[in-house]
N, C-alpha and C positions, 0 to 999 in steps of 0.2 A: 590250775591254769588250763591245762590240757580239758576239762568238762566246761571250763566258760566257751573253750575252741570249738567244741563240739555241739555247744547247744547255740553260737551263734551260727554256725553251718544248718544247722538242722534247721533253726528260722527261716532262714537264709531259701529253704529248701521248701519247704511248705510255702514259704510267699509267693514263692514263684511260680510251684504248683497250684494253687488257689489262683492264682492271675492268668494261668496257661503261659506260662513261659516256659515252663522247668526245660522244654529242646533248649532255647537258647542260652539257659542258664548254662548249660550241659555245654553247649559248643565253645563258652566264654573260656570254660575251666580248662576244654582241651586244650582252646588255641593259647592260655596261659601256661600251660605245661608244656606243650611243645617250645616257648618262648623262653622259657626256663631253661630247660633242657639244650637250646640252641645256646644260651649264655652262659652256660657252664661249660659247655666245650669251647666257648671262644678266647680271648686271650683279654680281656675283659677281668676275671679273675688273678691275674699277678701270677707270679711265681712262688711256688711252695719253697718256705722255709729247707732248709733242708739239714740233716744232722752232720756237722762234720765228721770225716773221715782222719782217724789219728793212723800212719803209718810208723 
């Protein structure tokens, strides 16, 4: 699964370059990682399970 991920990024990557986009391919990916990264820290996520404590 992980080589079908990687050779459709790679397409993905070449098309882009061939059309002269590959900047704003590059800028999509940031501003989706930053968007990512803001929703992981936000409370969006729930609260972790967490193991009970036996006293």
């Amino acid at each position: 699964m992980l080589n079908r991920l990687i050779e459709a990024a790679l397409v993905v990557v070449l098309a882009a370059a061939a059309v002269g986009q590959l900047p704003r391919l590059v800028q999509t990916v940031r501003v989706a990682q930053l968007q990512l990264l803001k929703d992981s820290q936000s409370s969006k996520w729930g609260r972790p399970m967490l193991i009970p404590v036996h006293k």
